[in-house]
C-alpha positions in Angstrom: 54.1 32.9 258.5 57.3 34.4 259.3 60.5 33.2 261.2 60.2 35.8 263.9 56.7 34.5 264.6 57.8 31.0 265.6 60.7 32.3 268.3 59.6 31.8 272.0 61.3 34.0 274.6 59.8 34.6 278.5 56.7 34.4 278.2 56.4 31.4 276.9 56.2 27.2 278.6 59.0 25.5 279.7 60.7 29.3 279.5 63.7 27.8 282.6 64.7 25.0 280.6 65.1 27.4 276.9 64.9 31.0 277.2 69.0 31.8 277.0 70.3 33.3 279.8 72.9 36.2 278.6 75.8 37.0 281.6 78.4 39.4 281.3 81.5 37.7 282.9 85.1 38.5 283.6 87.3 36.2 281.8 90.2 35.1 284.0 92.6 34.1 281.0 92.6 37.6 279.4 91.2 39.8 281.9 88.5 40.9 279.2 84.7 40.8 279.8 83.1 38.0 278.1 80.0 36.9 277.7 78.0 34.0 278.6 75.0 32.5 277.3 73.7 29.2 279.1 70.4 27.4 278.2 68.9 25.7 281.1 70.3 27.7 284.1 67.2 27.2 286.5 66.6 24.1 285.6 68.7 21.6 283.1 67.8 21.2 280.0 67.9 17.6 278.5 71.0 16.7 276.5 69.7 13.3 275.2 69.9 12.2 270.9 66.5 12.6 271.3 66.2 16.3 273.4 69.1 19.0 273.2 70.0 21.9 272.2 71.4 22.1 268.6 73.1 25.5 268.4 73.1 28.9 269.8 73.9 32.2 268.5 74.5 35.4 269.4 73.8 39.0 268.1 74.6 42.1 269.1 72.4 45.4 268.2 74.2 48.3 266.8 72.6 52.0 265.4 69.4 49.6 265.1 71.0 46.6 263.2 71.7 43.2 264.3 75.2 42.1 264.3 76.2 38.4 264.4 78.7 37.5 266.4 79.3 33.9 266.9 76.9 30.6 266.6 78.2 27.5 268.1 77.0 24.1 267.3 76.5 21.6 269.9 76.4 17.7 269.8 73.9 15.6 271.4 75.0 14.4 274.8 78.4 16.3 274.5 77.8 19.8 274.0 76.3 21.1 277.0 74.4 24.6 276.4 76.7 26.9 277.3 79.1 28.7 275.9 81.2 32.0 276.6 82.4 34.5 273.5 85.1 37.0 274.0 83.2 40.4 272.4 84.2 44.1 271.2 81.0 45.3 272.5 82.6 49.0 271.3 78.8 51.0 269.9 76.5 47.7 271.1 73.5 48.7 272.6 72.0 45.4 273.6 72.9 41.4 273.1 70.2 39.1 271.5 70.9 34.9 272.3 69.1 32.9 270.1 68.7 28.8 270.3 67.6 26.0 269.2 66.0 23.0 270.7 65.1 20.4 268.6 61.8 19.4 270.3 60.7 22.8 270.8 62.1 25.2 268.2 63.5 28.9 268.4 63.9 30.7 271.8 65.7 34.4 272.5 66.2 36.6 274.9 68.1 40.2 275.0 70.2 41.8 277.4 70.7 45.7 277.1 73.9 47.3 278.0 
């Protein structure tokens, strides 16, 4: 099996709790966009020892190859699932958010620009 099997994105159950929702946003400290990727925007996810999200990490596509950019790592019951990144999004065709939950594994979405 490979790795890209096992990631989930829309189509999939439970899709408003995990699928990462990617936002471009206007940061009001720098006047920069940013962007913003929250896990559980419908609905909540659960940020219990037992349910949460461990990380996320973000990508960005450029002439056809993925580029990271950042992966943050969240704590049980304090890191709640969003986080915003400051990006050079100079030659990026499209942003790709990746998480994890540790009940139910490897979600993504994308957002072209």
């Amino acid at each position: 099996m490979k790795l890209g099997e096992l990631i989930k994105g829309t189509g999939q159950e439970g899709k408003e709790k995990h699928v990462p929702v990617i936002e471009l946003i206007n940061c009001n400290e720098c006047g920069q966009n940013a962007v913003k990727v929250t896990v559980g925007k419908e609905t909540a996810h659960p940020n219990t020892v037992e349910h949460h999200i461990k990380w996320i990490a973000l990508y960005g596509v450029k002439n056809g190859l993925a580029v990271h950019i950042g992966t943050f790592d969240l704590g049980p019951t304090f890191g709640v699932p969003t986080v915003v990144a400051h990006v050079n999004m100079e030659g990026l065709s499209e942003l790709i958010a990746l998480e994890y939950c540790n009940l139910h594994g490897l979600w993504e979405s994308a957002y072209s620009l």
